[in-house]
C-alpha positions in Angstrom: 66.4 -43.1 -18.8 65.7 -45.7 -21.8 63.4 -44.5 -24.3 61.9 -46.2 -27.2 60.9 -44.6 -30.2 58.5 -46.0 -32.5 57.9 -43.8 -35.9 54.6 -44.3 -38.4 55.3 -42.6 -41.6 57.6 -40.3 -39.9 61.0 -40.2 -39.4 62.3 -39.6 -36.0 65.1 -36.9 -36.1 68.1 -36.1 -33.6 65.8 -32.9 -32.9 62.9 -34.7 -32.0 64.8 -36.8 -29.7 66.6 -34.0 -27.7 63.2 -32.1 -27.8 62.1 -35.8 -25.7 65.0 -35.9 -23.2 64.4 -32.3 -22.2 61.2 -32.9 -21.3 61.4 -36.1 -20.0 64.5 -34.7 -17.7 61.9 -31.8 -16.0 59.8 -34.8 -15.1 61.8 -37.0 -14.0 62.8 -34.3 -11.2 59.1 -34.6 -10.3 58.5 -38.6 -10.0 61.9 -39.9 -10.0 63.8 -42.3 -12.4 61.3 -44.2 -14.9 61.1 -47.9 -15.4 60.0 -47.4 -18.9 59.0 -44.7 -21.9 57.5 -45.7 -25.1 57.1 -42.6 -27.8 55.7 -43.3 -31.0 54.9 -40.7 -33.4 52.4 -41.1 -36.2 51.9 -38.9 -39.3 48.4 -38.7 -41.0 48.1 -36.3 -43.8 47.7 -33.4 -42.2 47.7 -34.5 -38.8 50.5 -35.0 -36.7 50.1 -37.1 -33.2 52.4 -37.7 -30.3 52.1 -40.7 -27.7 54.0 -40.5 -24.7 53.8 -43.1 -22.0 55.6 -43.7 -18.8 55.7 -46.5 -16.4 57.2 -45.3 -13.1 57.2 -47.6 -10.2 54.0 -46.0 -8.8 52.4 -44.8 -11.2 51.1 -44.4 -15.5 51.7 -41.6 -17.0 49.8 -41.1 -20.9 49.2 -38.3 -22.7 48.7 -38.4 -26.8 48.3 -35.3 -28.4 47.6 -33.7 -32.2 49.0 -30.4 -34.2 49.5 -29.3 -37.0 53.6 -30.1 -36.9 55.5 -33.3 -34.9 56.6 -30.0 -32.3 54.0 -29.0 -31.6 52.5 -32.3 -30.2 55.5 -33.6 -28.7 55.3 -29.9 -26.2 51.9 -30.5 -26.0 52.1 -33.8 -25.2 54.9 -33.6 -22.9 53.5 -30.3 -20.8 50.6 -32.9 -20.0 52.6 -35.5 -18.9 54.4 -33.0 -16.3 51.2 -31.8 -15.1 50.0 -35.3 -14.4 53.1 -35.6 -12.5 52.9 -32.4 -10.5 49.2 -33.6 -9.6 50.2 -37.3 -8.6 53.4 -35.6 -6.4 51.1 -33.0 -4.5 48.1 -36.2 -4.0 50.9 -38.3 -2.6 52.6 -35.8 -0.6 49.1 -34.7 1.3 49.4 -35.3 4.8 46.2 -35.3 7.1 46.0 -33.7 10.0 43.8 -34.8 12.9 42.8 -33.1 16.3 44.6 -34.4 19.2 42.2 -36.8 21.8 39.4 -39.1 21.1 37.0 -38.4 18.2 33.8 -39.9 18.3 31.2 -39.8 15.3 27.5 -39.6 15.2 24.9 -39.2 12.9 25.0 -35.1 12.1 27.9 -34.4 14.4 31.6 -35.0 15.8 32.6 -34.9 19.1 36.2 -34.6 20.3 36.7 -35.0 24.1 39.6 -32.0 25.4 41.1 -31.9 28.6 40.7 -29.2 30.9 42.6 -28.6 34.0 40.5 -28.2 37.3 42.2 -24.8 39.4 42.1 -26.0 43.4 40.2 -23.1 45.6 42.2 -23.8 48.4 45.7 -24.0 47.0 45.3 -21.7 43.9 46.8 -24.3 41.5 45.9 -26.6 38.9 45.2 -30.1 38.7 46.4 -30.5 35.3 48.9 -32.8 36.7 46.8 -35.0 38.9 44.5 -37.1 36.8 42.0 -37.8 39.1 41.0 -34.2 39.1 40.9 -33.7 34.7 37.9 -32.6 33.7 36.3 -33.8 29.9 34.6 -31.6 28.3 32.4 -32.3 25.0 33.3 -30.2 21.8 30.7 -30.1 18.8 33.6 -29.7 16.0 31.8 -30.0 12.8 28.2 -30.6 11.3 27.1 -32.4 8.2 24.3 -33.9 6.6 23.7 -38.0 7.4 23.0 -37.8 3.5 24.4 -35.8 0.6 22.4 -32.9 -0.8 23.7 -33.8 -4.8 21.5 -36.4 -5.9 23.6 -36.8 -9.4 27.0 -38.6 -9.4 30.1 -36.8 -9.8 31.6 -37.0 -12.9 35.2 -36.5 -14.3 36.3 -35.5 -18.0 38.9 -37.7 -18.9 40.7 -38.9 -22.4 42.7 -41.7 -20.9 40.2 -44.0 -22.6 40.0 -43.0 -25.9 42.6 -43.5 -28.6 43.5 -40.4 -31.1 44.9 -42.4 -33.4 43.9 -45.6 -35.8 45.0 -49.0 -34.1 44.0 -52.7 -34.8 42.3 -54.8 -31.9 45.3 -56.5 -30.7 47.4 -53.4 -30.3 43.9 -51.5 -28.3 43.8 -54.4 -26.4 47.3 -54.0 -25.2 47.2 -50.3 -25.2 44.2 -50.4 -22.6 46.0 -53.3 -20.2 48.3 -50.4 -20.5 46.6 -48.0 -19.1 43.9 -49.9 -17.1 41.0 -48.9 -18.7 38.0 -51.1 -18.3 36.3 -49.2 -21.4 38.9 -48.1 -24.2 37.2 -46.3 -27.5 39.2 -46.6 -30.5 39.5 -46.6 -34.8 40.6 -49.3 -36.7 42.9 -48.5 -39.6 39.2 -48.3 -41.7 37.9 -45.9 -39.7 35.5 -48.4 -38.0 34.9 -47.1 -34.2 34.9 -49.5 -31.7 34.4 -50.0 -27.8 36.3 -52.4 -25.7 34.7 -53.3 -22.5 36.1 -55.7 -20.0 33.5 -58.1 -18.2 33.3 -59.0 -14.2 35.0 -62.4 -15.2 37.9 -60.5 -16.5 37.5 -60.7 -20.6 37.5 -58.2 -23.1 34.7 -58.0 -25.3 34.9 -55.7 -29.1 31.7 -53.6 -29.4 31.0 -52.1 -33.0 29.8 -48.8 -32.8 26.8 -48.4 -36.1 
């Protein structure tokens, strides 16, 4: 796969690089060839950050990560990026199972109609191949509230929309088209923080943060 490299007061070495395709080669097994992978590496006096993205052609994957050493981050980095990738592969390949016959749904309860074969008195055998003579027969399957018992909303911990590293508006306005983030938190170069937010009628507007 083609990868670009992008290197901010760091230099990107032939180690780094193989360090890169081997882990980009364990997740390719997992989602297939890639359409695209950026990797840029910035160095910050003591901090050392990896950002890893790749386009497939069903999916974004992202993952930035910090240490103490440009290793470090890129494993980091990388192991996150593979775990993404094993969670996308096992939510794709979920297949749903239903009961066989007609389901019908109420307000507290299920009900799946079976088929039962009738046994003749007379003859002894069964009328499960005559059917005029099939019996249906109601099953309860499965209760639930009409309305959940949690009040409060679910919520998910996620760093998708926050960028560890200093960027000016254009490039966090790119960065969250990139990864479709209607809210994207970021630092200027000064240190400034600021909130993107995109609007119903589709623009993005820069929120200073006091």
């Amino acid at each position: 796969m083609g990868v670009e490299y992008t290197g901010r007061q760091t230099a990107v070495t032939k180690k780094i690089k193989q360090q890169v395709e081997a882990g980009l080669t364990r997740i390719e097994k997992i989602v297939g060839a890639a359409v695209g992978v950026q990797v840029t590496l910035t160095a910050q006096k003591h901090r050392q950050i990896a950002d890893i993205r790749i386009q497939t052609r069903s999916q974004k994957l992202v993952a930035a990560c910090e240490a103490s050493n440009m290793e470090a981050a890129l494993k980091e980095a990388l192991e996150k990026i593979e775990r993404q990738a094993v969670r996308h592969k096992k939510k794709t390949g979920t297949i749903k199972r239903h009961p066989k016959g007609e389901v019908k749904v109420g307000h507290g309860k299920a009900v799946i109609e079976a088929v039962t074969p009738t046994v003749s008195k007379s003859t002894g055998k069964s009328s499960a191949k005559n059917p005029d003579r099939i019996k249906t027969v109601p099953m309860v399957v499965h209760s639930f509230p009409f309305q959940s018992p949690l009040p409060e909303p679910h919520i998910a911990r996620t760093t998708e929309g926050v960028a560890l590293r200093p960027m000016s508006v254009e490039e966090a306005v790119k960065e969250a088209a990139f990864r479709d983030r209607d809210v994207f938190i970021f630092r200027d170069y000064s240190e400034q923080l600021m909130v993107l937010h995109r609007r119903r009628d589709g623009k993005m507007e820069l929120i200073e943060v006091p």
